[in-house]
C-alpha positions in Angstrom: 82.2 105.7 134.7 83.9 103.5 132.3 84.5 104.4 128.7 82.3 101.6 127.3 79.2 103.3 129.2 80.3 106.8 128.1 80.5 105.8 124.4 77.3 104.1 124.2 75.5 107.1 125.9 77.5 109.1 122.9 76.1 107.0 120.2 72.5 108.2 120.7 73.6 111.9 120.8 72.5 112.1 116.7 70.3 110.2 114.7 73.1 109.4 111.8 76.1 107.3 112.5 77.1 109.6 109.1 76.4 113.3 108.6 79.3 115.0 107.0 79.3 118.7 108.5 82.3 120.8 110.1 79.5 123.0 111.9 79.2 120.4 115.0 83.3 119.7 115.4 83.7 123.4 115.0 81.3 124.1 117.8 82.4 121.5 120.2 85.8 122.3 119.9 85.1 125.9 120.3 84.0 125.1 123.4 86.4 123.0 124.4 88.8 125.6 124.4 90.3 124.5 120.3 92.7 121.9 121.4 93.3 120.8 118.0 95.4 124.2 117.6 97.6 122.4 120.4 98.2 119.3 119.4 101.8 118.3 117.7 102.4 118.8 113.8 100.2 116.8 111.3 100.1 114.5 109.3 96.8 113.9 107.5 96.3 110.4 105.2 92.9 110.3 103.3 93.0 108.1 100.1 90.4 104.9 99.3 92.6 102.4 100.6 96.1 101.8 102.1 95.6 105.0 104.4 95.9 102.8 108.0 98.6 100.6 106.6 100.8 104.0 104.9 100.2 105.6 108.7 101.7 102.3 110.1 104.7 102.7 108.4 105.3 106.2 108.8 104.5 105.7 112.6 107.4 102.7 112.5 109.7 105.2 110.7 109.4 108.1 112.9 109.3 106.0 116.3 112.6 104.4 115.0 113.9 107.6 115.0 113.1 108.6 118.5 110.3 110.3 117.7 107.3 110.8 120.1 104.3 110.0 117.6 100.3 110.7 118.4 98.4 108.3 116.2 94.2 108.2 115.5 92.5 105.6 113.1 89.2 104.3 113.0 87.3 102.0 113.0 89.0 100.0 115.9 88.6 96.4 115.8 89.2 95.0 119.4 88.7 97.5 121.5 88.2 101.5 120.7 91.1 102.5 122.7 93.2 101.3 119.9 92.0 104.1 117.6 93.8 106.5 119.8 97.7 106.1 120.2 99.2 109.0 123.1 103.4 109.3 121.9 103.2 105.3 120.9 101.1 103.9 123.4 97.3 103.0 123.6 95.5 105.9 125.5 94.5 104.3 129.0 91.7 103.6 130.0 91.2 106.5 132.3 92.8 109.3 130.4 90.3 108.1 128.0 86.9 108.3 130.0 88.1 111.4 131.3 88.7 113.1 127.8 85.3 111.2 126.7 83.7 113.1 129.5 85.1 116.1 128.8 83.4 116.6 125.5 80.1 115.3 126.6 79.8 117.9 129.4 81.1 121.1 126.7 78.7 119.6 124.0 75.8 119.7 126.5 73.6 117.2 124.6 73.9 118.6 121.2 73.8 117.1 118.1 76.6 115.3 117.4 77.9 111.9 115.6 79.8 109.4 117.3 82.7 110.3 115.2 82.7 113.8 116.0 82.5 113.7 119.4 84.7 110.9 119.6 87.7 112.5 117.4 87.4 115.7 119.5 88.2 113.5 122.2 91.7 112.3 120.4 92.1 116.0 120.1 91.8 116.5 123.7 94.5 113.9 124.6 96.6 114.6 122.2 96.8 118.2 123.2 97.8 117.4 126.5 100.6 114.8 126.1 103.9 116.0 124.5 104.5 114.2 121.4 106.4 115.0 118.0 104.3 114.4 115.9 100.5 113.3 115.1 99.3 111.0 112.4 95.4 111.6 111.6 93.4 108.7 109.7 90.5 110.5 107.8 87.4 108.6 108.9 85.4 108.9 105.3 85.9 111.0 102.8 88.3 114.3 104.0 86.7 117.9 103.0 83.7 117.6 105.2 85.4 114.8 108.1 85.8 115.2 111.1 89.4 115.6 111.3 89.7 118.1 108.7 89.7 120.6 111.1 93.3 121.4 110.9 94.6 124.6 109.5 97.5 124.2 109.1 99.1 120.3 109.1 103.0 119.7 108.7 102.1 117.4 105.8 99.4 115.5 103.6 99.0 112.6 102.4 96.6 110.8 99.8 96.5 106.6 99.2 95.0 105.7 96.2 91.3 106.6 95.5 88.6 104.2 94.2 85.0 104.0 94.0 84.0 103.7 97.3 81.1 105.1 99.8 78.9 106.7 96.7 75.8 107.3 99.0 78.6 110.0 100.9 80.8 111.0 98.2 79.7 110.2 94.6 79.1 108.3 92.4 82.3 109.6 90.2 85.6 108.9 91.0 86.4 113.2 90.4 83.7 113.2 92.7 85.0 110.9 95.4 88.9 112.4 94.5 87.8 116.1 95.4 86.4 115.0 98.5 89.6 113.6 99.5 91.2 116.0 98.0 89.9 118.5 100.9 92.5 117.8 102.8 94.8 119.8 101.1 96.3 122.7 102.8 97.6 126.2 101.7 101.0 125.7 100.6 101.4 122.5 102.7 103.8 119.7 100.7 101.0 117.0 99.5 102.3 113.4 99.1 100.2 111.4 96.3 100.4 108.2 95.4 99.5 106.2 93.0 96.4 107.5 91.1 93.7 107.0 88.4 94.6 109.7 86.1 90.9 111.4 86.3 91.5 111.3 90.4 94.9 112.8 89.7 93.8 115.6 87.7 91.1 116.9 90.4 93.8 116.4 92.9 95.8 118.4 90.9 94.1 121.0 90.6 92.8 121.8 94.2 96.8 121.4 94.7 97.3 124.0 92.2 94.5 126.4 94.4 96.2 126.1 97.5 99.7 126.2 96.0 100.7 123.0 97.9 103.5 121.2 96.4 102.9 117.8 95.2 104.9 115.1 96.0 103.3 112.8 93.4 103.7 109.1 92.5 105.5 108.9 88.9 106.7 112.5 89.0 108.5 112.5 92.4 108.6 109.1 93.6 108.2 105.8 91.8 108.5 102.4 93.8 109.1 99.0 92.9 110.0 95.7 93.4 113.0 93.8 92.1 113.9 90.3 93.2 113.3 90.6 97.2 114.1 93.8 97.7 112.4 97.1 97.5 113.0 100.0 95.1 112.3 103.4 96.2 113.2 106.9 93.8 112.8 110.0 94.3 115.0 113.5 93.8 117.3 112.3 97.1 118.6 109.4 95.2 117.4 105.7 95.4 116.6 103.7 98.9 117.3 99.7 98.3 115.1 98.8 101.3 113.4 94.8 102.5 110.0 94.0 100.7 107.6 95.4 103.3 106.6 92.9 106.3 103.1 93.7 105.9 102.1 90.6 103.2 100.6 92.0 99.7 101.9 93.7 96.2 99.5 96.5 97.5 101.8 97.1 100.3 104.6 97.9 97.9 102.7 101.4 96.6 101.6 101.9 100.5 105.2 101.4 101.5 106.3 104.1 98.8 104.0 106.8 100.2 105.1 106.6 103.4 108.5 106.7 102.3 107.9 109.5 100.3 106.2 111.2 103.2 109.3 110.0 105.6 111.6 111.8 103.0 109.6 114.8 102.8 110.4 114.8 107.3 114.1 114.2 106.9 114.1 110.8 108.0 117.9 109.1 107.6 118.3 105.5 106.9 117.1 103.9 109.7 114.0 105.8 109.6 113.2 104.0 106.3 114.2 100.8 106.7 111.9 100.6 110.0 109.0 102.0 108.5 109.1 98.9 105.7 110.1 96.6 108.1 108.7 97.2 112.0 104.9 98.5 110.7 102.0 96.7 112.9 98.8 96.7 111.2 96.4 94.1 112.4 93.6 92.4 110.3 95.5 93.6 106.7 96.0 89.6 105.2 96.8 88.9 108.9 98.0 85.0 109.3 96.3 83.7 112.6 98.4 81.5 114.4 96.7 80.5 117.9 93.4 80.9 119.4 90.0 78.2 119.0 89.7 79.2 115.5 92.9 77.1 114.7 92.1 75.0 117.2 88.9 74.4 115.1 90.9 74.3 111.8 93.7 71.6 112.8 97.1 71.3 112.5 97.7 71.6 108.8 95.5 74.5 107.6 96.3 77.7 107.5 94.2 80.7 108.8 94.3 84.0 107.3 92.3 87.0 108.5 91.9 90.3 106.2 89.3 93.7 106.9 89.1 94.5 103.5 85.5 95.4 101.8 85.1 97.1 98.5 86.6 96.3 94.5 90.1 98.0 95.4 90.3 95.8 98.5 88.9 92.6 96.8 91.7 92.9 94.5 94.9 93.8 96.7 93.6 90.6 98.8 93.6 88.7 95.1 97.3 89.8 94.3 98.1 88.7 97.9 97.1 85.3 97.5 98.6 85.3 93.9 101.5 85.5 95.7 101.5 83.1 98.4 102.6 79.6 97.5 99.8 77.9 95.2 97.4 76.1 98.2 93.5 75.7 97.7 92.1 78.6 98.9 88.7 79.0 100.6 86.6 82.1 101.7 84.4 82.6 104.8 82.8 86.0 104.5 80.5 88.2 105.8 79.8 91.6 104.8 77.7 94.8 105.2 74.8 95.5 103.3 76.0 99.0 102.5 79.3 97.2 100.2 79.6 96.8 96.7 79.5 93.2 97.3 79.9 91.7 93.8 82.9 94.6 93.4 84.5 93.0 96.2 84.2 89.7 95.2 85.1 89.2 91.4 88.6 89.9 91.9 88.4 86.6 94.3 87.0 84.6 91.6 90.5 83.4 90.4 92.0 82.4 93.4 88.6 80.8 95.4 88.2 77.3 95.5 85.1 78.3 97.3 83.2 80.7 99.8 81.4 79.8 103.0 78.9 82.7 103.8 78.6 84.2 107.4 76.1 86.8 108.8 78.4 89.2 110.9 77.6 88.8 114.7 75.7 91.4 116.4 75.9 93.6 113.0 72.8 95.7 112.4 74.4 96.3 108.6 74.9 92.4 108.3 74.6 91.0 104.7 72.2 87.7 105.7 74.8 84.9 104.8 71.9 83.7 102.0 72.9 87.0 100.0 76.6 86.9 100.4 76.7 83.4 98.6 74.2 84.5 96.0 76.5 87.2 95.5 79.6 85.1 95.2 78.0 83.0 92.6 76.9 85.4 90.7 81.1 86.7 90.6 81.7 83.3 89.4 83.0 81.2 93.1 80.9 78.0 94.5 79.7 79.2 97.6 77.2 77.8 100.5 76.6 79.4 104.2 77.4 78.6 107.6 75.5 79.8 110.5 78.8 80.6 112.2 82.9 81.1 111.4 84.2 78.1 113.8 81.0 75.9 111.8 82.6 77.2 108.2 86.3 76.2 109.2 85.4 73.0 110.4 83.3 72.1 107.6 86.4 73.3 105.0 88.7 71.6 106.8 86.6 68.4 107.1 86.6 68.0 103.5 90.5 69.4 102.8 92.7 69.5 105.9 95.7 71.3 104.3 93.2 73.9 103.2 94.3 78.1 103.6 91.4 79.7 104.6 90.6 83.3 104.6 88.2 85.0 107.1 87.3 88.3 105.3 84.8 91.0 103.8 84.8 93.4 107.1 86.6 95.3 109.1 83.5 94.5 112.0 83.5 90.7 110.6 87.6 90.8 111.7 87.0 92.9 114.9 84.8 90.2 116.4 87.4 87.5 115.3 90.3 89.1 117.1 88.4 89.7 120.3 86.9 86.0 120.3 90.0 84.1 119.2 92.4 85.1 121.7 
């Protein structure tokens, strides 16, 4: 039985994609033996945005070091064995069906979300391969996810908190920061970075309850840039460090969280300098350099690809392309009908020359393409659709060869690109 079939047979298991309980992990682990009790010290990232690029570069940093490092993120956009790293390496595709079929047999049909079942499943491997240490990705949210099932983690960790997933979390941000905030551990050292100050105080505060130290951005750490290089300080002295190769301003704060975190491990120099400078995150202002999409756009444009979808996202990709060396820039974007779509895009207003809309293929969720251009309008960027990506770039770079163009709006919309353009 191949994983695909098992996790398609899984996805039926509960009516919800989303229903944030700890009642249904706890059961099926329970069951399972609790293999989360086994599995290698934690670290935990929740946060808004910036949570899969700061576990990217504490992954780089401790693997530099010799380090055996478990790793699980979601959503995967390729292929779902990349949501589950076993000490640096993709879980295989057996060890993966097998640990799949594993939990279906203990949760004997119960109710259960994909997620759920699906991250007990990480669990499983990671319990049984030696590793030093595990980096977990909160799925949404972090009191009531599914990964917050760990007493006791090594360390936590939370990226910057924005409006984001209200119909889940709230339509405040104190709301939305004390679900996050649910990560934190009894007197487990919380790294913070950088925060709206109503987010900070609730964070604060449920800090304060479980007397975890805070390792907070602007008490404990600042980060910068000067010139090309990075500044990072905190009460171990200063780290002059390479501007982070993962492109975008955003990266700097990212970068300093993960150093901060690498810090709180006793990472030495090398360990620091790899986690700015080795980190592999795919789809995050990703420049796309083969495949029939730049076959499509020609030899003079350039192809970008980004995942991100709400306001916060919208405006890290903004101050991206602020940066980049001044080029027309043009749009081709589909998104989900649950986004703050207008959020997303008024950011983009300044540095669009224009948006192409795009229903995402196969996408239940999809935006239709006619709403994603009304949208972008209505944020201030000439916009049209296309009833394809390939038909977007060809019309863009029909009319401006040297165009850059930016594929973005979802991390599904970039999932499908990487598997097609290869």
């Amino acid at each position: 039985m191949t994983s695909d079939a098992i996790l398609d047979r899984l996805m039926g298991l509960h009516p919800k994609i989303i229903d944030l309980s700890l009642d249904r992990m706890h059961r099926l682990l329970a069951a399972l033996g609790n293999p989360e009790r086994a599995i290698p010290p934690v670290i935990h990232i929740a946060g808004t945005n910036g949570k899969g690029s700061t576990l990217a570069m504490i992954r780089a940093g401790l693997e530099a070091g010799g380090k055996r490092v478990h790793a699980y993120t979601s959503p995967h956009l390729a292929r779902f064995h990349e949501r589950i790293r076993l000490a640096g390496d993709l879980i295989a595709e057996q060890a993966l069906a097998d640990a799949l079929e594993e939990c279906e047999t203990a949760n004997a049909g119960a109710p259960i979300t994909f997620f759920e079942i699906t991250t007990a499943a990480a669990f499983l491997a990671f319990s049984r391969t030696p590793a030093d240490y595990t980096l977990l990705e909160v799925g949404l949210g972090g009191r009531l996810d599914a990964t917050n099932v760990i007493d006791a983690p090594r360390l936590t960790v939370i990226t910057p908190v924005s409006i984001d997933h209200t119909q889940y979390l709230g339509e405040t941000l104190p709301e939305i920061a004390g679900e996050k905030a649910g990560i934190i551990k009894r007197r487990t050292p919380c790294v913070v970075g950088p925060q709206q100050d109503a987010a900070l105080a609730v964070i604060e505060a449920r800090a304060a309850r479980q007397l975890a130290p805070l390792i907070a951005w602007g008490q404990h750490w600042t980060v910068g840039r000067e010139g090309d290089a990075l500044i990072f300080r905190d009460d171990h002295g200063l780290l002059d460090l390479p501007l982070p190769n993962l492109p975008g301003p955003h990266q700097i704060d990212n970068a300093g969280a993960a150093l901060a975190a690498l810090r709180e491990l006793g990472a030495d120099e090398n360990m620091v300098h790899a986690a700015v400078t080795r980190a592999e995150w795919p789809a995050r202002m990703q420049r796309l350099r083969h495949g029939p999409l730049i076959d499509a756009a020609g030899p003079q444009a350039e192809l970008w690809l980004d995942g991100g979808h709400n306001p916060a996202g919208g405006a890290a990709v903004a101050a991206t392309l602020a940066a980049l060396p001044r080029r027309p820039t043009h749009l081709v974007c589909g998104m989900l009908n649950t986004k703050d779509v207008t959020g997303y895009m008024r950011p983009l207003a300044a540095q669009a020359a224009s948006l192409t809309a795009v229903a995402i293929p196969g996408e239940p969720n999809t935006l239709p393409a006619t709403e994603t251009s009304a949208a972008a309008r209505a944020a201030g960027i000439a916009a049209q659709e296309a009833d394809s990506v390939e038909q977007a770039i060809r019309r863009i770079t029909a009319l401006d060869p040297h165009a850059r163009i930016l594929i973005c709006g979802s991390l599904y919309l970039a999932g499908r690109i990487l598997r097609e353009n290869h």
